[in-house]
Backbone as a ProteinNet text record, in pm:
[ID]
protein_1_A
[PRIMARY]
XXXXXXXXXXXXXXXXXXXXXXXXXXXXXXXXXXXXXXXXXXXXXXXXXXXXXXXXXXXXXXXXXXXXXXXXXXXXXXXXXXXXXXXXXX
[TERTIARY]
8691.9	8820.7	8871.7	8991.3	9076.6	9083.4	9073.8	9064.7	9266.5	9271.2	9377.4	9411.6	9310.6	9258.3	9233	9206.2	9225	9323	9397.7	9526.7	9649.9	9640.9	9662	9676	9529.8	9503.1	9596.2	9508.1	9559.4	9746.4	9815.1	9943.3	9978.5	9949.5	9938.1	9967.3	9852	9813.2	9934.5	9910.2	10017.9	10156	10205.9	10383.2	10364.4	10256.4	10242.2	10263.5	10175.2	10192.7	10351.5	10356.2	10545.2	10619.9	10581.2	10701.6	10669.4	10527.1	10534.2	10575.6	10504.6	10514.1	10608.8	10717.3	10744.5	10685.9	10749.5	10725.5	10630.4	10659.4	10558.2	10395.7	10450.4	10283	10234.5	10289.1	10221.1	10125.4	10215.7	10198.6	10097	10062.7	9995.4	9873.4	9856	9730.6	9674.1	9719.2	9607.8	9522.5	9622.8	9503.2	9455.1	9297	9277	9113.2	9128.7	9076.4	8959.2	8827.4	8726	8615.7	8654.1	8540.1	8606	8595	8652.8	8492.4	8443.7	8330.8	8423.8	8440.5	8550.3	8435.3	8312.6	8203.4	8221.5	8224.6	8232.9	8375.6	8445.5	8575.6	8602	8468.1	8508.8	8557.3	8590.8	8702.6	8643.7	8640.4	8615.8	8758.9	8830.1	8948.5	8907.7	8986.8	8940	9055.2	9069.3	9185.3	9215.5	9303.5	9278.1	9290.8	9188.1	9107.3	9266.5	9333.5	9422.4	9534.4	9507.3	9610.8	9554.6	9439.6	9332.2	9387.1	9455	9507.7	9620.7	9691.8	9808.9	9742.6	9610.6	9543.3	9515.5	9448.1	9336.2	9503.2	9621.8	9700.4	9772.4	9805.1	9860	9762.9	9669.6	9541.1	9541.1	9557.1	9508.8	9627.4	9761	9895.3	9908.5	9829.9	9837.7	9851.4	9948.5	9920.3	9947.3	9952.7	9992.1	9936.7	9819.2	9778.3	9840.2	9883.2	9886.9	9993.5	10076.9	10174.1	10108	9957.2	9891.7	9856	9839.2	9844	9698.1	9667.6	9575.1	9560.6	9383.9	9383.2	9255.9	9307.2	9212.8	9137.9	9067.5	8979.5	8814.2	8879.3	8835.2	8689.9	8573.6	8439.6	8350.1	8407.2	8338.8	8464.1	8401.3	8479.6	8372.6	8381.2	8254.1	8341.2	8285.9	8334.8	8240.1	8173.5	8107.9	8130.9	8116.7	8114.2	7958.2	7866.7	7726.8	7719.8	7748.5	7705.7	7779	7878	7975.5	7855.1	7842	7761.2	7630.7	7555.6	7467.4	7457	7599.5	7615.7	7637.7	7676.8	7750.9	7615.4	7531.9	7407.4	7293.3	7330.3	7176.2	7244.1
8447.3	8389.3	8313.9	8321.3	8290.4	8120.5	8042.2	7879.9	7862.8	7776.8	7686.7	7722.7	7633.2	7627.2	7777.2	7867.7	8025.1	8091.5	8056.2	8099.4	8007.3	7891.6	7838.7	7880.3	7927.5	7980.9	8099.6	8203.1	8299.3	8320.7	8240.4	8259.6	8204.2	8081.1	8028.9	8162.8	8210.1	8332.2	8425.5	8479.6	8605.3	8543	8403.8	8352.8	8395.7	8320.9	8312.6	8450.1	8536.7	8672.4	8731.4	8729.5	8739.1	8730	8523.9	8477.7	8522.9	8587.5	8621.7	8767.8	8863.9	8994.8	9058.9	8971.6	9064.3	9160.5	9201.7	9328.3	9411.5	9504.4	9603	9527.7	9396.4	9333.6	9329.2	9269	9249.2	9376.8	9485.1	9588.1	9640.5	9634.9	9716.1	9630	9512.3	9438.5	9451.8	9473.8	9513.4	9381.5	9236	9146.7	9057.2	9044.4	9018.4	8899.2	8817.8	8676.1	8734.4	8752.9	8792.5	8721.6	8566.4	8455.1	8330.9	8253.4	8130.6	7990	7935.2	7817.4	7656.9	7633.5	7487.7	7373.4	7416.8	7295.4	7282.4	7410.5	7446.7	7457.2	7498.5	7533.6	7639.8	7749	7867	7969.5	8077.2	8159.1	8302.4	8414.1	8543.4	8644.1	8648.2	8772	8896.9	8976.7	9133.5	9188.7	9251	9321.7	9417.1	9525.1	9653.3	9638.8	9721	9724.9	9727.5	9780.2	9836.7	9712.4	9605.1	9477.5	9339.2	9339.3	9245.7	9154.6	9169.3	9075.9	8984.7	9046.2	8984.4	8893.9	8927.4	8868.3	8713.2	8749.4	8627.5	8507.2	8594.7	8500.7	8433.8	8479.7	8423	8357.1	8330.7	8227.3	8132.7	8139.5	8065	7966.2	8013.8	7968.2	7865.1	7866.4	7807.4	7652.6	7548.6	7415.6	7371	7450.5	7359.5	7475.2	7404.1	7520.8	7440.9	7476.5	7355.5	7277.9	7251.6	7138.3	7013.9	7106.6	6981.5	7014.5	6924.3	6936.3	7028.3	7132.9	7229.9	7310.5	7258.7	7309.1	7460	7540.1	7636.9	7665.6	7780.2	7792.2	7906.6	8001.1	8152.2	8174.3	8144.2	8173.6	8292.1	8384.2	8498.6	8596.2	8742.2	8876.6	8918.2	9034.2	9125.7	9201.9	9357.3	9507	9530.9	9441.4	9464.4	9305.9	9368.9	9219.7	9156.2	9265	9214	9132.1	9152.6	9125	8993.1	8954.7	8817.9	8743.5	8797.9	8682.1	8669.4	8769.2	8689.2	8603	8663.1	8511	8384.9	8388.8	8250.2	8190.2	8280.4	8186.6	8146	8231.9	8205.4	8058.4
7803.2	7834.6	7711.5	7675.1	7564.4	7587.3	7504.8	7525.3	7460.5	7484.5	7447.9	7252.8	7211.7	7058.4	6996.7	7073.1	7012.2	7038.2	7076	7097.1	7032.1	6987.2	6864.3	6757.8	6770.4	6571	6558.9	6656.6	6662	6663.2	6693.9	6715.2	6582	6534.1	6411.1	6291.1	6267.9	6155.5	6188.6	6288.6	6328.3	6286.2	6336.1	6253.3	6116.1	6042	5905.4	5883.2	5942.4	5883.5	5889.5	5979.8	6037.3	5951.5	5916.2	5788.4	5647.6	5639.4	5471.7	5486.9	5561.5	5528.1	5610.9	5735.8	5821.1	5946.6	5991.7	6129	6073.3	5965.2	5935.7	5867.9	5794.8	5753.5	5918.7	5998.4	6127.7	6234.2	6180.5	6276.3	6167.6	6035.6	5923.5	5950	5975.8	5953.2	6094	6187.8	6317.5	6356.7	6331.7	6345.2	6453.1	6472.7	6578.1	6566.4	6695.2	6641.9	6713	6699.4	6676.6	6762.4	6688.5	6748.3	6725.6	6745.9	6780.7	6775.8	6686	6761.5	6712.4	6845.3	6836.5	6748.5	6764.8	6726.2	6580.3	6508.5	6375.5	6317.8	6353.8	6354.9	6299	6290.7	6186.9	6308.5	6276.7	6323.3	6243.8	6342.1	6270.7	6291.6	6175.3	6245.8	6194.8	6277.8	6233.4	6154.8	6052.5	6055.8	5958.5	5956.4	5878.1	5715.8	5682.8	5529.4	5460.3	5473.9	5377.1	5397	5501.3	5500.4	5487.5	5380.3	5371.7	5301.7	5211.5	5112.8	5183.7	5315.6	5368.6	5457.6	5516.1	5592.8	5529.9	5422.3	5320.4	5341.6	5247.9	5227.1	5333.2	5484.8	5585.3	5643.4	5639.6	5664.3	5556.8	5421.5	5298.9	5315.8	5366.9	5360.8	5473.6	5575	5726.8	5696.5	5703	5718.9	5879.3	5982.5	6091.2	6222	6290.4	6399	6519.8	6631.1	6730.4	6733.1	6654.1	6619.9	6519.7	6509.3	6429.7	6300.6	6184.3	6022.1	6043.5	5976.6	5921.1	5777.5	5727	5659.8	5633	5580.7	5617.4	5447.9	5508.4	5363.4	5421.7	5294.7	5404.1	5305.7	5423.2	5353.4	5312.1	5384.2	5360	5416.4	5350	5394.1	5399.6	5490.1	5528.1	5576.1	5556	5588	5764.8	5776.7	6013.6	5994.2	6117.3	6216.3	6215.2	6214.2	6155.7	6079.5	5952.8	5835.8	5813.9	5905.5	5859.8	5944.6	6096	6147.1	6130.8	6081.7	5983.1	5896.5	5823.1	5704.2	5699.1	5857.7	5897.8	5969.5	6083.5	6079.1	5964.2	5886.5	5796.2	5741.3
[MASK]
++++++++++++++++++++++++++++++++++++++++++++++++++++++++++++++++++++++++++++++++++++++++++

C-alpha cells in the first residue's frame, strides 16, 4: 500500500520531470517509485535506460517534496533491482 510520503516523492520527481523535459520526457522515462524506507529516506525509482540522464537530473533538481524544503542526492545507479539493493544493504 502506497503511504502518504511516497506519493509525495513520487509526484514531486514526475512535476520536475514535466517542468524540465515536458510530456514526451515523462512518457520516454517510464518512471516509477520502486521502494520507499521513511527510516532512511532512500527511495529506489525505476526508469527507462534510454531516459536516465532526465531521471538523475529531475531528482538532482528536486528542492520541495510535500510542500516541504528537500534536498536530494542520488547514491547509486544500478542496471536490476538486485544489485541496487544489495548495495544499499551491504
Amino acid at each position: 500500500m502506497e503511504t502518504g510520503e511516497e506519493r509525495d516523492i513520487f509526484n514531486a520527481v514526475s512535476l520536475n520531470l514535466l517542468k524540465l523535459f515536458g510530456e514526451y520526457g515523462v512518457s520516454l522515462a517510464e518512471l516509477t517509485l520502486i521502494d520507499f524506507n521513511s527510516e532512511t529516506s532512500h527511495a529506489i525509482f525505476r526508469c527507462n535506460h534510454s531516459a536516465l540522464e532526465m531521471a538523475k537530473t529531475s531528482i538532482s533538481a528536486l528542492t520541495e517534496v510535500g510542500r516541504k524544503r528537500a534536498a536530494t542526492e542520488i547514491v547509486y545507479v544500478s542496471g536490476t533491482l538486485k544489485a541496487i539493493r544489495r548495495r544499499i544493504s551491504s
